[in-house]
C-alpha positions as CSV (number, residue, x, y, z in Angstrom):
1,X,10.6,-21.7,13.8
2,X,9.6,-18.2,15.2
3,X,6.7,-16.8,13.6
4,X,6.9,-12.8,13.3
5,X,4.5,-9.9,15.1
6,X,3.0,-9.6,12.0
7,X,2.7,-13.0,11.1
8,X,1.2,-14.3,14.7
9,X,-1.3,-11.6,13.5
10,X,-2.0,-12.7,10.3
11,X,-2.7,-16.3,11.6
12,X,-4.8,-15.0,14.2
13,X,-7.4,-13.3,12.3
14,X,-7.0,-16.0,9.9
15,X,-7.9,-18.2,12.3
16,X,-11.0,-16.5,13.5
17,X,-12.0,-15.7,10.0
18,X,-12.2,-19.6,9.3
19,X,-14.2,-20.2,12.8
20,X,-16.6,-17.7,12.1
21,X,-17.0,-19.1,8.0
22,X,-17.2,-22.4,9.8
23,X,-19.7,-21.0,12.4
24,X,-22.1,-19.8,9.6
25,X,-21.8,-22.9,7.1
26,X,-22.9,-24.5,10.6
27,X,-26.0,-22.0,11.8
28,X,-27.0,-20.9,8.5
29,X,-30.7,-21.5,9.0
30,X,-30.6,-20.1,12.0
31,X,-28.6,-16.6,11.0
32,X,-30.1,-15.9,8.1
33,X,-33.5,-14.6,9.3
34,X,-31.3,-12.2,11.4
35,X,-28.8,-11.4,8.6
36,X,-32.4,-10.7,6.6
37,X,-33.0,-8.3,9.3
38,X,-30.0,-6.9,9.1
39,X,-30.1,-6.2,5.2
40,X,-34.1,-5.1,6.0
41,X,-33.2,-2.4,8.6
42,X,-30.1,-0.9,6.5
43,X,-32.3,-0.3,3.6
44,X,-35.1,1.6,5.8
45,X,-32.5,3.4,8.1
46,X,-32.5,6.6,6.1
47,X,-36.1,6.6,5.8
48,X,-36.8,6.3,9.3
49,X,-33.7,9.0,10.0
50,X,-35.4,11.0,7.7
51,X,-38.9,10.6,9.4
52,X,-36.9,11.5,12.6
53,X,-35.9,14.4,11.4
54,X,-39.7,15.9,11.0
55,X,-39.6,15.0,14.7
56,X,-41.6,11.6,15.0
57,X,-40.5,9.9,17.8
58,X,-37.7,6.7,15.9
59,X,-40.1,4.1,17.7
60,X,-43.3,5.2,15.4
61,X,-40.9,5.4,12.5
62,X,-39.5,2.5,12.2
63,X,-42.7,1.3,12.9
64,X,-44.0,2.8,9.9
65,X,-41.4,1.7,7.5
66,X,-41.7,-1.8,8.4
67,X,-45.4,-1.9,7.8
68,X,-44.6,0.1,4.4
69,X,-41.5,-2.5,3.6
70,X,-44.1,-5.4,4.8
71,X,-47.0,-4.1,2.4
72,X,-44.6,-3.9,-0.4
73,X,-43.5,-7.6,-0.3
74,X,-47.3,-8.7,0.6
75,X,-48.8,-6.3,-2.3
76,X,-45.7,-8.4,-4.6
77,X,-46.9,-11.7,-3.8
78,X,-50.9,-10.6,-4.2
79,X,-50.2,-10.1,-7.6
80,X,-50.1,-13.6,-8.1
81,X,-53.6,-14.4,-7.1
82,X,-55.6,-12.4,-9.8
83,X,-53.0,-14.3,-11.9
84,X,-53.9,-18.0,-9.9
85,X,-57.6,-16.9,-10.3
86,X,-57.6,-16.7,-13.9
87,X,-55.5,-19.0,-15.2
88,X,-57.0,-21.7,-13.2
89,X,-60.5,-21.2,-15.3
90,X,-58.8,-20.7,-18.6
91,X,-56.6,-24.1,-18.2
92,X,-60.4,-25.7,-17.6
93,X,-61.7,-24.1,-20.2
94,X,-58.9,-23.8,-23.5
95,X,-56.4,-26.0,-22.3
96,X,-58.4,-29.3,-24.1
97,X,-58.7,-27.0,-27.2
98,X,-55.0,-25.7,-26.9
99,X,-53.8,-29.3,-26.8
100,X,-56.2,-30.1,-30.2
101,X,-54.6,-27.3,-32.0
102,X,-50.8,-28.3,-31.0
103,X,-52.0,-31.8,-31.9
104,X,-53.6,-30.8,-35.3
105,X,-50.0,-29.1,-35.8
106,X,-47.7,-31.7,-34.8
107,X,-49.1,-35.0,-35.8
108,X,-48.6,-34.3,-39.3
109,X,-45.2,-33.0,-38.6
110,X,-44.6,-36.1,-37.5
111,X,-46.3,-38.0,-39.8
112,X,-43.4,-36.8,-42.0
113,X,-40.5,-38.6,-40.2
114,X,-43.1,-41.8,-40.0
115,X,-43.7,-41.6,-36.5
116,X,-47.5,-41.6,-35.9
117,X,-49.1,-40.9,-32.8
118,X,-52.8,-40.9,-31.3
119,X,-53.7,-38.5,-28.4
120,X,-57.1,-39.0,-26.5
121,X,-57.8,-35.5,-25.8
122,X,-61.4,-36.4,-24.0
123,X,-59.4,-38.1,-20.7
124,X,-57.0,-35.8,-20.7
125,X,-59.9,-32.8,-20.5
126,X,-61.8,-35.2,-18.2
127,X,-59.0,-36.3,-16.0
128,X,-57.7,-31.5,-16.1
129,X,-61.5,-31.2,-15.1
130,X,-61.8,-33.2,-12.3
131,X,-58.3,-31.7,-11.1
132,X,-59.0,-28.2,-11.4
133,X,-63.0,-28.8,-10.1
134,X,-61.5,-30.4,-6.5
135,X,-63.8,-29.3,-3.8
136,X,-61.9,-26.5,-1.2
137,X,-62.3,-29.6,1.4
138,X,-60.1,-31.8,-0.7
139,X,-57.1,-29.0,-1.3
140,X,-57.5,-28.4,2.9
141,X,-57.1,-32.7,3.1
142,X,-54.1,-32.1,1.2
143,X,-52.8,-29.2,2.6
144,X,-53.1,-30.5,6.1
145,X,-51.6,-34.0,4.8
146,X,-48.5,-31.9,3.6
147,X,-48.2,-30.3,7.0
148,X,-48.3,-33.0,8.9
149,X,-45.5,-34.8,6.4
150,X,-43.0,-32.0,5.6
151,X,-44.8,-28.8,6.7
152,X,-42.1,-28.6,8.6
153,X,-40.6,-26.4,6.6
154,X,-43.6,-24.2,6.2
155,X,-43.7,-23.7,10.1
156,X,-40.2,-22.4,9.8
157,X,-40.9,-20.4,7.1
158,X,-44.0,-18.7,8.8
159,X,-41.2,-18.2,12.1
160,X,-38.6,-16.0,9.8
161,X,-41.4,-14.1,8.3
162,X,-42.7,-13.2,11.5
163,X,-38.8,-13.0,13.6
164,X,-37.4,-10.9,10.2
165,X,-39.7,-7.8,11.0
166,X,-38.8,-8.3,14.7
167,X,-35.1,-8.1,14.2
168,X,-35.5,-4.9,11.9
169,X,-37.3,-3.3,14.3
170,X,-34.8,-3.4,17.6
171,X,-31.8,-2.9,14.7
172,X,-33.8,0.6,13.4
173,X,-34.3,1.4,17.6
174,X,-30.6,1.0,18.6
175,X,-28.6,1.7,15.0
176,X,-26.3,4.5,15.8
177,X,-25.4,2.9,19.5
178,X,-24.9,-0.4,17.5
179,X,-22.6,1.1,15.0
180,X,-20.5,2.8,17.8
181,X,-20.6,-0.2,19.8
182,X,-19.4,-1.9,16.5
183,X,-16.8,1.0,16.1
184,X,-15.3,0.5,19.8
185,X,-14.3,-3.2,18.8
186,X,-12.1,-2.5,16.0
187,X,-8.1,-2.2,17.2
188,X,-7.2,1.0,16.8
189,X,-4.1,0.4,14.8
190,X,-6.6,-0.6,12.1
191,X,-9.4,1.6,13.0
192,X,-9.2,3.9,9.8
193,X,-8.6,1.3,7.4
194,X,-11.5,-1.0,8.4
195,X,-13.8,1.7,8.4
196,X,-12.8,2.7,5.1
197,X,-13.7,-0.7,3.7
198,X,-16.6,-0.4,5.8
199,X,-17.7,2.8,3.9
200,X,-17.0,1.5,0.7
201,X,-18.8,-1.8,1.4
202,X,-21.8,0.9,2.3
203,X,-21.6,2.9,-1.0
204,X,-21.4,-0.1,-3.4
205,X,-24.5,-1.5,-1.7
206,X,-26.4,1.7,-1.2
207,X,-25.8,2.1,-5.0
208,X,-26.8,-1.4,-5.9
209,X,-30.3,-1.5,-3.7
210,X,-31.0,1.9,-5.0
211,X,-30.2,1.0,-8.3
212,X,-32.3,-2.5,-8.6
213,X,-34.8,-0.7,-6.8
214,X,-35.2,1.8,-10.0
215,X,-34.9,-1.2,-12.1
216,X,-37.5,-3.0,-11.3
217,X,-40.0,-0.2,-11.5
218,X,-39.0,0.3,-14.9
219,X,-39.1,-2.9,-16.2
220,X,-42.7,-3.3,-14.0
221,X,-43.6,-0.2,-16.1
222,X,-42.3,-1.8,-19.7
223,X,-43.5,-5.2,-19.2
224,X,-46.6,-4.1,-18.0
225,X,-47.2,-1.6,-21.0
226,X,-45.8,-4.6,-23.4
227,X,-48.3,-7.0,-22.6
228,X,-51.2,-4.3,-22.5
229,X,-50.2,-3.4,-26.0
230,X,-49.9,-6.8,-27.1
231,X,-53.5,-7.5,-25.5
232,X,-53.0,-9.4,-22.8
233,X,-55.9,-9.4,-20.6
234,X,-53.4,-10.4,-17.4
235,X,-50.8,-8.1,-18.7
236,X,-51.1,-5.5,-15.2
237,X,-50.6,-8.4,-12.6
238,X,-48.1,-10.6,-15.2
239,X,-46.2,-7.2,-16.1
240,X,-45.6,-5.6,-13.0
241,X,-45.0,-9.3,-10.8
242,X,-42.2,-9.3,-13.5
243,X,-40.4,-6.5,-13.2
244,X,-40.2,-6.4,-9.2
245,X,-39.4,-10.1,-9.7
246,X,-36.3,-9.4,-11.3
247,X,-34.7,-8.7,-7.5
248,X,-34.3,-12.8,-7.8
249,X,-31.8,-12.8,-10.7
250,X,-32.7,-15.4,-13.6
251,X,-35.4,-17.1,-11.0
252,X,-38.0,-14.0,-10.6
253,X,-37.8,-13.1,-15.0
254,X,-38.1,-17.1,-15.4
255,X,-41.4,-17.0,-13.9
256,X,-42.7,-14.0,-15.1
257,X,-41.7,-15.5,-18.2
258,X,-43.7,-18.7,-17.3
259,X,-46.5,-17.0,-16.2
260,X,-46.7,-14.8,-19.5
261,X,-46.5,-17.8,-21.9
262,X,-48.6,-19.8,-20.1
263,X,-51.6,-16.8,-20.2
264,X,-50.9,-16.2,-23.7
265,X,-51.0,-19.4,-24.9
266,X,-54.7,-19.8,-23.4
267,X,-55.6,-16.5,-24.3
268,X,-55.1,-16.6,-27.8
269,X,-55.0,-20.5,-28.6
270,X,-52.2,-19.8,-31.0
271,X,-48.8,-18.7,-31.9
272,X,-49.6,-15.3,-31.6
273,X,-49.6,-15.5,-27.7
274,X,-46.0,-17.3,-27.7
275,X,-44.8,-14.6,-30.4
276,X,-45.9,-11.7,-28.6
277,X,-44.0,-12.8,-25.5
278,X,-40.7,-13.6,-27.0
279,X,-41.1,-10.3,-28.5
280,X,-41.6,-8.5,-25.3
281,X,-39.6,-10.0,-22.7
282,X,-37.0,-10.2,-25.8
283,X,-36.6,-6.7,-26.0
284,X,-37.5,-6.5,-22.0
285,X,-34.1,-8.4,-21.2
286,X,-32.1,-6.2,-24.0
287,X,-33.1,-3.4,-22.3
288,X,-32.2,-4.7,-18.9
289,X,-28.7,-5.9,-20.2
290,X,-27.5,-3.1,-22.2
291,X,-29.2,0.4,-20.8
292,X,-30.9,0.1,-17.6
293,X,-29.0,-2.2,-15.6
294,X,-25.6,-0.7,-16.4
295,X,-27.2,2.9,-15.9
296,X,-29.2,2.8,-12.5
297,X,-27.0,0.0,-11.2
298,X,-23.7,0.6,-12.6
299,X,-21.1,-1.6,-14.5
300,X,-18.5,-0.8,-12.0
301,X,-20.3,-2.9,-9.1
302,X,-21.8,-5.4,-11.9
303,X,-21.1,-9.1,-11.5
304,X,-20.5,-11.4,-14.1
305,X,-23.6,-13.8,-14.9
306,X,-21.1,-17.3,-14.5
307,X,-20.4,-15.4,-11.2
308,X,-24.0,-14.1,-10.5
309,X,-25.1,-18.1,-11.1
310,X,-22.3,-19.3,-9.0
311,X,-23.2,-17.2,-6.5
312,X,-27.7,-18.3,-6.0
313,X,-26.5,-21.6,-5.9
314,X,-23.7,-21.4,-3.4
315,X,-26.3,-18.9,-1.2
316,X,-29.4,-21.3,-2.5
317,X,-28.0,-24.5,-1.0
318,X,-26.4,-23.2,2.0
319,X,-29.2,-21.4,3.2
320,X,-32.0,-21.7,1.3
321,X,-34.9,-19.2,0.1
322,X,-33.4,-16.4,2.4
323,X,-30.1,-16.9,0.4
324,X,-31.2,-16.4,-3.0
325,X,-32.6,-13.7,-1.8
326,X,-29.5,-12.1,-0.2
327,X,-27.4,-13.6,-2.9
328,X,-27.0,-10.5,-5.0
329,X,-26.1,-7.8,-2.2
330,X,-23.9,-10.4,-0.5
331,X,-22.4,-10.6,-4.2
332,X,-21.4,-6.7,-4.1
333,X,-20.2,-6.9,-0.6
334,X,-17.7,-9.9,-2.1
335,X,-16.7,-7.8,-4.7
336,X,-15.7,-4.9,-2.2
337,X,-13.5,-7.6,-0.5
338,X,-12.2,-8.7,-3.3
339,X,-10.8,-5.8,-5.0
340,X,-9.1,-5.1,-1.5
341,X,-7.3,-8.6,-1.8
342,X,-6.7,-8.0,-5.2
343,X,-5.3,-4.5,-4.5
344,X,-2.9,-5.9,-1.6
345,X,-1.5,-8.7,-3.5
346,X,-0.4,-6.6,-6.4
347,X,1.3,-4.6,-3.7
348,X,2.9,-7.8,-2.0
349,X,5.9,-9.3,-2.3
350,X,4.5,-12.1,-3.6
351,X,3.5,-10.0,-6.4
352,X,6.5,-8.3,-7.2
């Protein structure tokens, strides 16, 4: 059987789009710090054209909007230690009474369907204390045992952090050569049409970074006010961790969520503390869902949340923490492609 001009063509690029899926599934670990790079230095390109523009030198500024970029992400993660640092001596302190008062409310709740229980609170407060009260020597004993186990993992973690910023740096140095070199590879029977769907590919994820970007300081800003009024004492670190959290679909509002019922319940030892929080991050998500998201972001690149899930997991398991993170602009880049596929097969002739 003789296969058509167009057809050989067809199986050709089919052919290399399947080795270089397979070629991905198979170096995943080892990509995705560049591909983290990648995403880094395209959200910090304009900045550092526009600091190029006022005439310093591109070196120096992608130099500064990497140390910016870096003190954003280490100024997120900081926020959790006032958070650590407090909870820690309130769990000492309230958790014994805070598991008194849920058992004063639950054993005769279950007395009523003749199951009766007896809780000794004293071990449990002696057995938290003597946790909590471990000397700094013992947490380095088990840090160090955990490295020498599976710290593995950590090492590699510590490598992307520190090759990530590398990467972005050389990509900000050389982005308009690499684009042209990029450019220069493309047939040019199908010059124009790739970069068409390269430019749209650009404009739904400019819109989408630029949009969660003004989303998460707004729901930093609400949460943050929420908890203040409700009178959190953690409500600062708590309120804005959960708004820039929210980058992490579903993972970074669950544990802001966490966080925020675990210092309310110790704060106020009652249901006050669980009420107030519902209340907030109730109104928080309805916000999110039905004003903000679809405003900044816009329903027309929005995924659906079956998809959005589907979507961490696949990123989650194949390449771990620097999928999740990548999950969501990887998602809108998908959807680019997928409208084109979409578009040509309603124009097919398998179609009509």
């Amino acid at each position: 059987m003789l296969l058509t001009p167009p057809v050989k063509n067809a199986l050709i690029w089919l052919g290399i789009g399947l080795v270089a899926l397979w070629l991905i599934w198979l170096l995943g670990s080892i990509l995705m710090p560049f591909l983290v790079g990648l995403t880094l230095a395209y959200v910090l390109h304009p900045l550092v054209e526009r600091l190029k523009q006022r005439r310093i030198p591109r070196a120096l500024g992608a130099a500064v909007a990497l140390i910016l970029a870096i003190g954003l992400f280490v100024g997120l993660f900081l926020l959790l230690v006032p958070v650590v640092s407090q909870i820690v001596p309130l769990i000492r302190e309230k958790f014994p009474l805070l598991l008194q008062a849920i058992i004063n409310w639950g054993t005769p709740l279950l007395a009523r369907f003749d199951i009766h229980v007896q809780f000794d609170t004293a071990s449990v407060q002696q057995t938290l204390t003597k946790f909590l009260s471990a000397h700094g020597e013992d947490w380095a004993a088990l840090l160090l045992r955990s490295a020498g186990t599976g710290g593995m993992g950590l090492l590699v973690l510590l490598g992307n952090l520190t090759l990530i910023p590398v990467v972005a740096f050389y990509l900000l140095l050389d982005w308009e050569p690499t684009l042209a070199r990029v450019r220069s590879l493309i047939p040019p029977k199908h010059r124009d049409a790739v970069l068409r769907f390269f430019h749209d590919c650009d404009v739904i994820l400019g819109q989408y970074l630029r949009g969660q970007l003004l989303v998460m300081l707004i729901l930093a800003f609400y949460y943050s006010l929420g908890l203040v009024i409700a009178g959190f004492s953690l409500a600062l670190p708590v309120g804005i961790f959960t708004g820039l959290a929210v980058f992490v679909p579903y993972v970074g509002f669950g544990l802001g969520l966490l966080l925020a019922l675990i210092a309310g319940a110790l704060q106020f030892l009652s249901w006050y503390g669980v009420i107030a929080v519902a209340i907030v991050y109730g109104i928080g998500q309805l916000i999110e869902s039905l004003y903000v998201t679809p405003k900044f972001v816009g329903e027309s690149i929005g995924l659906h949340p079956l998809l959005v899930i589907f979507i961490l997991l696949a990123f989650g398991t194949l390449f771990g923490f620097w999928g999740i993170l990548l999950a969501l602009p990887a998602g809108a880049l998908l959807l680019v492609v997928a409208r084109r596929l979409l578009a040509w097969y309603r124009e097919s002739a398998l179609f009509t």
